[in-house]
C-alpha positions in Angstrom: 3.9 10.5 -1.2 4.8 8.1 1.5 8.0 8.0 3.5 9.3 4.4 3.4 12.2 2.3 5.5 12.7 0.6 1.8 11.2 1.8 -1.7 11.8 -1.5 -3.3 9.8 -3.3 -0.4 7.3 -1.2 -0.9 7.0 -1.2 -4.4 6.3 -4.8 -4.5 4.0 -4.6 -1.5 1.5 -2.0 -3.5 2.2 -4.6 -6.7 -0.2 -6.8 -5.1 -2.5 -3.9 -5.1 -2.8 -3.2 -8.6 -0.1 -0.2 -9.0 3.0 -0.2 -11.1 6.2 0.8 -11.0 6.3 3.7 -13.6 9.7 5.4 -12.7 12.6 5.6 -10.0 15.3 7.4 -9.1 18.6 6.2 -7.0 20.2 9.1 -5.2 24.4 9.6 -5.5 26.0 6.9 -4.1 23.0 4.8 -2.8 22.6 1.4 -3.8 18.6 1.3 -4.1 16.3 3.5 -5.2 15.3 6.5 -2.9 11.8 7.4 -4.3 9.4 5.4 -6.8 6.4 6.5 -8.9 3.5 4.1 -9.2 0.8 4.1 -10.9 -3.2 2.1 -10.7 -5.6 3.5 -13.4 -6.2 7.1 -11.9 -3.9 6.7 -8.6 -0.9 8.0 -8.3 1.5 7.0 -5.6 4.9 7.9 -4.8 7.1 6.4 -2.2 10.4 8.3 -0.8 13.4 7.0 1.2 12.8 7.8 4.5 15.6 10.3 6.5 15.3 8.8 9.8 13.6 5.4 11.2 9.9 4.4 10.6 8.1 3.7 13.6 4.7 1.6 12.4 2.7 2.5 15.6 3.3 6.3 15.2 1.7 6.3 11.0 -1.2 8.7 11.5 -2.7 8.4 7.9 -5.5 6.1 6.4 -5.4 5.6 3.0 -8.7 4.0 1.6 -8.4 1.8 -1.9 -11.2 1.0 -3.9 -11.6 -2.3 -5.8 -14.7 -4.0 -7.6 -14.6 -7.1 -5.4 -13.7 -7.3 -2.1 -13.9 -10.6 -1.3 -11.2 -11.5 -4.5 -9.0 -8.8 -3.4 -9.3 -10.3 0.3 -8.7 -13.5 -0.8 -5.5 -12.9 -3.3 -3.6 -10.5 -0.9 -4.1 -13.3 1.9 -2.6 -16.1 -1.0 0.2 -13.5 -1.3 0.6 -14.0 2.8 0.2 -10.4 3.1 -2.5 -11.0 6.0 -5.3 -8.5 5.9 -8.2 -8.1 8.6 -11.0 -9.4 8.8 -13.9 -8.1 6.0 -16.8 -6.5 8.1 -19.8 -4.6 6.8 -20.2 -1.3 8.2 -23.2 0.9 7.1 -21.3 2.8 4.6 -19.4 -0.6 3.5 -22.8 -3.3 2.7 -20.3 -5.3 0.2 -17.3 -5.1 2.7 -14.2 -3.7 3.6 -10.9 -5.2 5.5 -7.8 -3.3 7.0 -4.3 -3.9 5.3 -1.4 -2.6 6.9 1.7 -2.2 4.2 5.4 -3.0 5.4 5.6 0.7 7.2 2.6 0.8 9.1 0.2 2.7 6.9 -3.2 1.5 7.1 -5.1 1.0 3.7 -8.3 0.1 4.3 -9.8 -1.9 1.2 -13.4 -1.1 0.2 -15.9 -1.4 -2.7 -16.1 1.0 -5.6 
């Protein structure tokens, strides 16, 4: 579960990562919903309202996401202007992997299956 400044931005941020919304909930009187449950074949994410401001520089977490083609995933989540790194091949990473950072500050780095 990630805290999040906005669950709707959010949700549509991991959209372009293959997860879907699959239930929300909207706490008394709030006008958006305060936590989201997505889903991406066997992933699981959930995304809360965050209590108190997000700082980007302080997100301490690396989430790493598998897909079957870098170089298409690279591609489409630039066409979405969503700007992810470069793709380098480290040792572990022959076919590539690039660093995305979502709307918070958490780092997803996107790698081969």
């Amino acid at each position: 579960m990630l805290f999040v400044a906005d669950v709707e931005r959010s949700t549509v941020f991991y959209k372009h990562l293959g997860f879907e919304l699959r239930n929300t909930f909207t706490a008394d009187g709030a006008t958006q919903p305060t936590w989201a449950w997505l889903q991406s074949d066997d992933a699981a994410l959930m995304l809360a309202a965050a209590n108190e401001p997000i700082a980007p520089d302080q997100q301490r977490i690396l989430f790493y996401v598998y897909t079957d083609d870098v170089q298409t995933a690279h591609a489409s989540l630039t066409k979405a202007g969503l700007a992810p790194g470069a793709i380098t091949t480290p040792f572990y990473a022959p076919r590539g992997e690039f660093r995305l950072v979502d709307p918070d500050g958490y780092v997803l780095m996107l790698t081969h299956t």
